[in-house]
C-alpha positions as CSV (number, residue, x, y, z in Angstrom):
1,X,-18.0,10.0,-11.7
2,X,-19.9,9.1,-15.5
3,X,-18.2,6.2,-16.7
4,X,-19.1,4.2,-20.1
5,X,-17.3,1.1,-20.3
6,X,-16.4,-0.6,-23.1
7,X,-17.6,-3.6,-24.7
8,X,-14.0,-5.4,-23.8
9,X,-14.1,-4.4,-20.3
10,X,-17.4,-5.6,-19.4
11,X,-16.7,-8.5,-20.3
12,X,-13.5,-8.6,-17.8
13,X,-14.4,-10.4,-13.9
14,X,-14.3,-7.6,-12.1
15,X,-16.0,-4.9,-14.5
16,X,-18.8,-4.5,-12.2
17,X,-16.4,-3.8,-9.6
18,X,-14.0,-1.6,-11.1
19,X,-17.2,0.7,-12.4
20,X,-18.6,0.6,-9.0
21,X,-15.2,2.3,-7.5
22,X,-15.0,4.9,-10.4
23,X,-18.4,5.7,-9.9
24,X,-18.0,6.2,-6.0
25,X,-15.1,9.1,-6.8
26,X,-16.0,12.6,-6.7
27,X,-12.9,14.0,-7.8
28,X,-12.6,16.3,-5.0
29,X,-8.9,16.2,-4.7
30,X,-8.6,15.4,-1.4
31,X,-6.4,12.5,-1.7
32,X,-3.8,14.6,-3.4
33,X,-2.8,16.0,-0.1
34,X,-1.6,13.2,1.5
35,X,-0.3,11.2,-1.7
36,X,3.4,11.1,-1.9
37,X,4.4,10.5,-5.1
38,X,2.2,14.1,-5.8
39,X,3.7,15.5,-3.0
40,X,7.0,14.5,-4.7
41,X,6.5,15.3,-8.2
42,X,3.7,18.1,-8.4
43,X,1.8,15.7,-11.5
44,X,-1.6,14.8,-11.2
45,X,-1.4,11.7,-13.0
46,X,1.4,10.9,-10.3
47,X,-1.9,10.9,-7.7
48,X,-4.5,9.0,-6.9
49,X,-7.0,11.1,-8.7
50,X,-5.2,11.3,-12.0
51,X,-4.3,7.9,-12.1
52,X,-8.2,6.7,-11.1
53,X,-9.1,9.3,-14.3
54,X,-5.9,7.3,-16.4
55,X,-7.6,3.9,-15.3
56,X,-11.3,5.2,-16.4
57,X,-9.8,5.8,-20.1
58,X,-8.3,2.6,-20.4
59,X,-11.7,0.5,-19.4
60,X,-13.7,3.1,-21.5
61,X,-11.3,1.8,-24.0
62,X,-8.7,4.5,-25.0
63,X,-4.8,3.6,-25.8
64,X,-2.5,2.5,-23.4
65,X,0.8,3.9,-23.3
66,X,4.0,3.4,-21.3
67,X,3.1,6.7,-20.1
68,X,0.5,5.3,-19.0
69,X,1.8,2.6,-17.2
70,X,4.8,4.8,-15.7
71,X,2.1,7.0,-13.8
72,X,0.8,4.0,-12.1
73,X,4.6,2.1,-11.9
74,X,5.2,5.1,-9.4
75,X,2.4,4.5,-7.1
76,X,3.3,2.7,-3.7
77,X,0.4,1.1,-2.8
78,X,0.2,2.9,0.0
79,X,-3.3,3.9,0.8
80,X,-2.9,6.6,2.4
81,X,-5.4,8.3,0.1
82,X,-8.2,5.9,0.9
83,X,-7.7,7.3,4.5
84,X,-7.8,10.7,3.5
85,X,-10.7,10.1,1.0
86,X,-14.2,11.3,2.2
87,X,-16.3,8.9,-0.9
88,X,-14.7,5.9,0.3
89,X,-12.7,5.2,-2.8
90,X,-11.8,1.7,-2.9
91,X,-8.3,3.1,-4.3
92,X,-6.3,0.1,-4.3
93,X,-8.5,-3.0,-5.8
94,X,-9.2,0.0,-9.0
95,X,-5.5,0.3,-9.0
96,X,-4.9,-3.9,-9.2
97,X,-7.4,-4.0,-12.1
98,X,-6.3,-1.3,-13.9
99,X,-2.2,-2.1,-13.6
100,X,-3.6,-6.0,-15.1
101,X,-5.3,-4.1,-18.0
102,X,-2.3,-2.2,-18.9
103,X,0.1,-4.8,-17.8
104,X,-1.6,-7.1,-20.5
105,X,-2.0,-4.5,-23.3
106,X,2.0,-2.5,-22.8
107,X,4.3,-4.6,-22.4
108,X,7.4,-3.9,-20.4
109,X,10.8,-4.1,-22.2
110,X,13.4,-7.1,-21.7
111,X,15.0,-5.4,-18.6
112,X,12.0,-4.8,-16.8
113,X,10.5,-8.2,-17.3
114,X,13.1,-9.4,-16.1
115,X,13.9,-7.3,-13.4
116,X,10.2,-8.2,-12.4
117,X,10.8,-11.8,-13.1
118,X,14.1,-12.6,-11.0
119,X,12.3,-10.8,-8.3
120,X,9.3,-13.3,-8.4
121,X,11.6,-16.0,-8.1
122,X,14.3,-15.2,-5.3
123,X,12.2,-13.2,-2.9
124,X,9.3,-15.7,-2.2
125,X,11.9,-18.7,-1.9
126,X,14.0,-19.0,1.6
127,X,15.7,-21.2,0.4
128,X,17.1,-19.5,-2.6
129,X,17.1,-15.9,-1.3
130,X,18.9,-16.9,2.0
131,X,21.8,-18.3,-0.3
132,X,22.0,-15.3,-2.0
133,X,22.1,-13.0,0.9
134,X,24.9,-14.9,2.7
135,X,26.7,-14.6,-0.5
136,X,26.1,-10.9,-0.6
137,X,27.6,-10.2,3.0
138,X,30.7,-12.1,2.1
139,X,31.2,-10.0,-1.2
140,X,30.1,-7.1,0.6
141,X,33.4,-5.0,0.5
142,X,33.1,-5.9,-3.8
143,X,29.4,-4.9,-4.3
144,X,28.4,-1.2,-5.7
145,X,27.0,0.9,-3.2
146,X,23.4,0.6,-4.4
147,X,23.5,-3.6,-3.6
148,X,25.2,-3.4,-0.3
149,X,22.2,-1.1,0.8
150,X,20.4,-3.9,0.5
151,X,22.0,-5.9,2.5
152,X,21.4,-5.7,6.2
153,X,23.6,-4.0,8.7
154,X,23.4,-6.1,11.4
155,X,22.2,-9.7,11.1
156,X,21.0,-11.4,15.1
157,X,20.7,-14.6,14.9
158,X,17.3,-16.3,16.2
159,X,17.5,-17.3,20.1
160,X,15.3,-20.2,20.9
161,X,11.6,-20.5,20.5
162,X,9.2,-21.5,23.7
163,X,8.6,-25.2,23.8
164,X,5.9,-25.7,26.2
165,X,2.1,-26.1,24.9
166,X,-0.1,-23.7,25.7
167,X,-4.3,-24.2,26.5
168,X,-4.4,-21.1,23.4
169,X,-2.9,-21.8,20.1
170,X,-2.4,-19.6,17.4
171,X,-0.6,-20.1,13.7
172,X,1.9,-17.7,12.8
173,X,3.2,-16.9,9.1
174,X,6.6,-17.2,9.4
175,X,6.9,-15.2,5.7
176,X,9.4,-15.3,2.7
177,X,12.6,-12.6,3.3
178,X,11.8,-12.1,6.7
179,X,13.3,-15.2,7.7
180,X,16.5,-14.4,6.4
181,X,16.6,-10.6,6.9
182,X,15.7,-10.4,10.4
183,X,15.1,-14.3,11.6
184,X,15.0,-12.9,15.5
185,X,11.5,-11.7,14.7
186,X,9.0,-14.2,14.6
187,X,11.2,-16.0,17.3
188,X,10.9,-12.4,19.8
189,X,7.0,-12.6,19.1
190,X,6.4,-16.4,20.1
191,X,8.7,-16.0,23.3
192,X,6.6,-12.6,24.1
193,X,2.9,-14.5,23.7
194,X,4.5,-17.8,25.3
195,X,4.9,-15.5,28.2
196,X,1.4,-14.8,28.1
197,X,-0.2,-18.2,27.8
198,X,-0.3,-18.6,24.3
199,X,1.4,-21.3,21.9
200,X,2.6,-20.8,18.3
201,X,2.1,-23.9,16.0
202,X,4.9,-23.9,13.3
203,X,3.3,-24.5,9.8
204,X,6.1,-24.8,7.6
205,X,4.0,-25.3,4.6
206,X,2.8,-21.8,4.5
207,X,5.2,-19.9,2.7
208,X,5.1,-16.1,1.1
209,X,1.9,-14.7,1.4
210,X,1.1,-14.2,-2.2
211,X,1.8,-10.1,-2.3
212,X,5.4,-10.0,-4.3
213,X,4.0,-11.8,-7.2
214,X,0.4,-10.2,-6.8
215,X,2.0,-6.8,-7.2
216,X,4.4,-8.0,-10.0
217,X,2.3,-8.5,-12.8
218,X,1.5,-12.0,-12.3
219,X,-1.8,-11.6,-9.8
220,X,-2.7,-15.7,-10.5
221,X,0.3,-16.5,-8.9
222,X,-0.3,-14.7,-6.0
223,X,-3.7,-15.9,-5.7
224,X,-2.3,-19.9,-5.9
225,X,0.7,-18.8,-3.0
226,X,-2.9,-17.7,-1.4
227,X,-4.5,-20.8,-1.8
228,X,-1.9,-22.8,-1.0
229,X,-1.4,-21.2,2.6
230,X,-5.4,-21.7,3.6
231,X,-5.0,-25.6,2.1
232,X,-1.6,-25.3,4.9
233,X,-3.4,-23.6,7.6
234,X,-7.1,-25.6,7.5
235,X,-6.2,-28.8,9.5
236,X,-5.0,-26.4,12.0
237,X,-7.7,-24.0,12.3
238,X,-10.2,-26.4,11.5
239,X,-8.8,-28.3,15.0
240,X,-9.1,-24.8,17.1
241,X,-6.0,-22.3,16.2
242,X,-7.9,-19.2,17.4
243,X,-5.6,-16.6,14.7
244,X,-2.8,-16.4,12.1
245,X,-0.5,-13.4,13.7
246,X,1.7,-11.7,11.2
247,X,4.6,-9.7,12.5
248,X,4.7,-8.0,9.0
249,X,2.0,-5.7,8.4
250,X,2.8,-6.0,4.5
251,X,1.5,-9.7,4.8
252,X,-0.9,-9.3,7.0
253,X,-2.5,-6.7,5.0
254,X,-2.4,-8.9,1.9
255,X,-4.1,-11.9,3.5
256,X,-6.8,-9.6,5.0
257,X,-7.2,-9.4,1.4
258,X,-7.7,-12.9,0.3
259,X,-11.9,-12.9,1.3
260,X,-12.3,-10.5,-1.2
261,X,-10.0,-11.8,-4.1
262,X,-11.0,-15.2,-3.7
263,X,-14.6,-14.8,-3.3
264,X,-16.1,-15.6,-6.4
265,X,-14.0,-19.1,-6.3
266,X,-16.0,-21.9,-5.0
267,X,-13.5,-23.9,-3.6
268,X,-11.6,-21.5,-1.7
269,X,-14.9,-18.3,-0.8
270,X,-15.2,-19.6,2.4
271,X,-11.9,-20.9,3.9
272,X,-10.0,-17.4,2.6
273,X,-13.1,-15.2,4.9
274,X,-12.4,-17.3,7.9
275,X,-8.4,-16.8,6.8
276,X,-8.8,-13.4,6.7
277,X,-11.3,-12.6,9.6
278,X,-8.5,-14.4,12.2
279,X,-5.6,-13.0,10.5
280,X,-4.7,-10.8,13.0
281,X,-1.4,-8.2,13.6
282,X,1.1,-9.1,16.2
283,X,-0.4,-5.8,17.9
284,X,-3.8,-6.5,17.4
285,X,-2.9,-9.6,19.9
286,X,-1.3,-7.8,22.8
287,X,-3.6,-5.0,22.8
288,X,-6.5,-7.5,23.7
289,X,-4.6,-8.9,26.6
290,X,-3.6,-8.2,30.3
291,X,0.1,-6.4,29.5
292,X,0.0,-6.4,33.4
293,X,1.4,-9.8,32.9
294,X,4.6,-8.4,31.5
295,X,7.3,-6.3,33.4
296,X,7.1,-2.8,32.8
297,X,10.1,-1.7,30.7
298,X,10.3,1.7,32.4
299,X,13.4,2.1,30.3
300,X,15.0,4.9,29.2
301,X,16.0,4.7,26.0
302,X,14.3,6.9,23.2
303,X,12.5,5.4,20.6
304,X,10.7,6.6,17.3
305,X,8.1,4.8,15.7
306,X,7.1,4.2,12.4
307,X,4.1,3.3,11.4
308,X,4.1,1.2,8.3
309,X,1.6,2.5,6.0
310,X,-0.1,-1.3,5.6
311,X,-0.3,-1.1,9.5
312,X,-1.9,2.8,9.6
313,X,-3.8,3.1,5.8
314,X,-4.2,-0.8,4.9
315,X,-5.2,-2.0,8.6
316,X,-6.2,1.0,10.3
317,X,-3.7,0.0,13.4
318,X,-2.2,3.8,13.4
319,X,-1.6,4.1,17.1
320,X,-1.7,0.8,18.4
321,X,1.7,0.1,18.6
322,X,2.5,3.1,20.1
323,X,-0.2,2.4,22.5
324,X,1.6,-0.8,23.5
325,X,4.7,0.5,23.9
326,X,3.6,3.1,26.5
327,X,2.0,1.0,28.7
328,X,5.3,-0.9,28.9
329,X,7.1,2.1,29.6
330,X,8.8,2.8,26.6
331,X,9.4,6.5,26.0
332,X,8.2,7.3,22.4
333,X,9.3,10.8,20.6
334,X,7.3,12.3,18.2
335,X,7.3,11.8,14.5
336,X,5.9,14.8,12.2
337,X,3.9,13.7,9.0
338,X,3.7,10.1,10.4
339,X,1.3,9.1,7.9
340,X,3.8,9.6,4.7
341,X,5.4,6.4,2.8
342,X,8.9,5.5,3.4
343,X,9.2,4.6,-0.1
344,X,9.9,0.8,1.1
345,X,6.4,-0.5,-0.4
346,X,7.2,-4.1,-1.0
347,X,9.8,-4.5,-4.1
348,X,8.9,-0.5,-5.2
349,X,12.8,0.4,-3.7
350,X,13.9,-1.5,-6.2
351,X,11.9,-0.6,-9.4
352,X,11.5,2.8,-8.4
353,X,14.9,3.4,-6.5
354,X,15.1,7.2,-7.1
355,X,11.5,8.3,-6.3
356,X,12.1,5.5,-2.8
357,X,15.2,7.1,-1.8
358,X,14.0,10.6,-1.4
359,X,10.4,9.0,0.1
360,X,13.3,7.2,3.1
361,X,15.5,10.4,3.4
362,X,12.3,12.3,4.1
363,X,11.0,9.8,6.5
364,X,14.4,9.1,8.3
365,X,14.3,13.2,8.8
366,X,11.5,13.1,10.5
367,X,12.4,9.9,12.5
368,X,15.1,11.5,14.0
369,X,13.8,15.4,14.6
370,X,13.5,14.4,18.1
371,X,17.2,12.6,18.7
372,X,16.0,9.1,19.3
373,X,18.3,6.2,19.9
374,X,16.7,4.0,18.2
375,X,13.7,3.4,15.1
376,X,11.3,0.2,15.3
377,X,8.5,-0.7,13.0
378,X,6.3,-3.5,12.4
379,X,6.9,-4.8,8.8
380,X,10.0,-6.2,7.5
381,X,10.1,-3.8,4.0
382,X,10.2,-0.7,6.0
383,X,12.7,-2.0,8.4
384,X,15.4,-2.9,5.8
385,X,14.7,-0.3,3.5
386,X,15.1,2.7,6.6
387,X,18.0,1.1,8.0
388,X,19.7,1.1,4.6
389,X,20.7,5.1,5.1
390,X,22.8,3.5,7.7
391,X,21.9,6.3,10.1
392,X,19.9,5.4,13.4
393,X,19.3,1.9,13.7
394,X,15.9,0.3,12.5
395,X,14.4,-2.7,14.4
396,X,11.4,-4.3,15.0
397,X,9.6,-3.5,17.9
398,X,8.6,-6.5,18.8
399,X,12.6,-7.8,19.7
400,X,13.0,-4.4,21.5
401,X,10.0,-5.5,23.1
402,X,11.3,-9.3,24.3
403,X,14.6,-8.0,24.9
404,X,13.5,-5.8,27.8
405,X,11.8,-8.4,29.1
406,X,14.4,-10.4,29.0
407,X,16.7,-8.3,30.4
408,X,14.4,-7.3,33.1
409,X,13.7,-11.5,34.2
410,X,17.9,-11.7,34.6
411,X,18.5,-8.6,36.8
């Protein structure tokens, strides 16, 4: 693709960048296929290939519109289309630079900003969000219909976390809602690689991984929660932690992020590549070791998995959970057009709550075409946001995992 940008742009940090993506697109149309919002709404400008032509006009220096800024609003992040893509489009960093250029020159109304704002500042703090939520589940009987399906269904407590040290030891981001969403997570994966040798070190300085506000118009911010996190993590990598596991895949894909967006800052270029190369997927983990170790589930419950698309598009880790939970003897059905968006895509259920709830209805159809018992996924977003049709339940699979396990140690 031509590009010609203009004198203002050039002069932004990651010009070179941004002309180097546009440049790489052919315009083939590929990625239309498998974008949902397209799928959805039959607009080019509502897929990746319009909205890469609606970011070229603003760095060549044309108007901005709302319009503008509504046809990339509606796009989930969800990268399926740099899967599909045969150029190698490096969709999603064009799509961060171009939302900050049209963030800065249309701004949102009162109700947006601070939609986006009150966002920014409950769901990266535990210990404001937590609060919030227990409030919610008492008033639950009083709330409209569109807050109490944000509220869990089912809230399990956290059993106990191994105590023994291990000879391995690995960091583990505990994450911001997480914690008070589903808090038997992060617990379920420590007791799972304690029972393979390996130790989790709590951190408690490490806090939200920098995505919410990165997404949210405020990208500095993210990039200081990001900084802060490899300033809380470096005494403990520095003294051997071998990888940071992330039971979200919406984390982990954002911190596999951080050696690129922190590479031109001197202070932080080489701590966030060593961040990023042992930031590694709770699956990534268990597929590299001897699952012989564990007792075989052979259990007979049905399950359907969904594969987050930060897990499948973002970290190209489409089929290793799966993997896992076969050789523990989990029977899996199948699940047509696995690679589609739920519509969850970090806070996008809540700014874009129509366009999300067709995205999950669609999903959760094809989740259950095979009568499973049960739905598991690996990231926190999806999990919430599926269960919130209150049809079949939606855990992680990680606890389904440990409770087996469990279960199977007792008997």
């Amino acid at each position: 693709m031509q590009t010609t940008l203009s004198e203002q742009s050039l002069r932004l940090a990651r010009a070179a960048e941004a002309e180097s993506i546009l440049r790489s697109c052919v315009h083939c149309g590929f990625c239309n296929a498998t974008c949902p919002t397209y799928q959805l709404l039959g607009d080019e400008l509502d897929g990746p290939r319009g909205r890469i032509y609606l970011i070229k006009q603003v760095l060549e220096g044309n108007a901005v519109s709302a319009t503008t800024q509504q046809h990339l609003d509606r796009c989930l992040s969800c990268r399926n289309c740099e899967t599909t893509c045969p150029s190698g489009v490096d969709y999603h960093n064009l799509l961060d630079i171009g939302r900050a250029l049209v963030d800065a020159a249309a701004p949102r109304s009162t109700g947006q900003r601070l939609l986006r704002q009150g966002l920014r500042s409950v769901l990266p703090n535990p210990w404001l969000f937590k609060p919030l939520l227990s409030l919610g589940e008492q008033l639950r009987p009083l709330l409209p219909q569109t807050l109490q399906m944000k509220l869990p269904r089912h809230l399990a407590p956290a059993r106990p976390r191994p105590t023994r040290t291990q000879a391995r030891r690995m960091l583990m981001l505990e994450g911001c809602v997480q914690t008070s969403l589903s808090p038997n997570t992060n617990a379920a994966a420590a007791r799972v690689l304690d029972r393979l040798g390996i130790s989790i070190t709590p951190i408690s300085e490490a806090g939200c991984c920098g995505a919410i506000d990165y997404h949210l118009d405020a990208q500095q911010a993210g990039l200081q929660r990001a900084r802060r996190n490899i300033d809380a993590w470096w005494p403990a990598i520095a003294s051997g932690a071998e990888a940071i596991v992330q039971t979200a895949s919406g984390c982990g894909a954002f911190i596999k992020d951080y050696a690129h967006l922190l590479e031109h800052d001197p202070a932080y270029a080489m701590k966030a590549a060593k961040v990023s190369a042992i930031s590694k997927d709770l699956v990534e983990i268990l597929l590299a070791e001897p699952l012989e170790q564990l007792l075989v589930a052979h259990n007979d419950q049905r399950l359907a998995f969904h594969c987050p698309c930060t897990l499948q598009h973002a970290l190209k880790l489409g089929g290793a959970v799966e993997s896992v939970l076969t050789r523990l003897g989990f029977h899996l059905t199948p699940v047509p057009d696995s690679h589609l968006c739920c519509g969850s895509a970090g806070t996008y259920s809540i700014t874009q709550p129509a366009l999300s709830r067709q995205l999950r209805d669609n999903k959760i159809n094809a989740l259950e075409s095979a009568s499973p018992s049960l739905i598991v996924t690996a990231n926190i977003g999806c999990q919430v946001h599926l269960d919130s049709a209150g049809r079949t339940p939606v855990r992680h699979w990680i606890e389904v995992v440990e409770e087996s396990l469990h279960a199977q140690e007792k008997a």
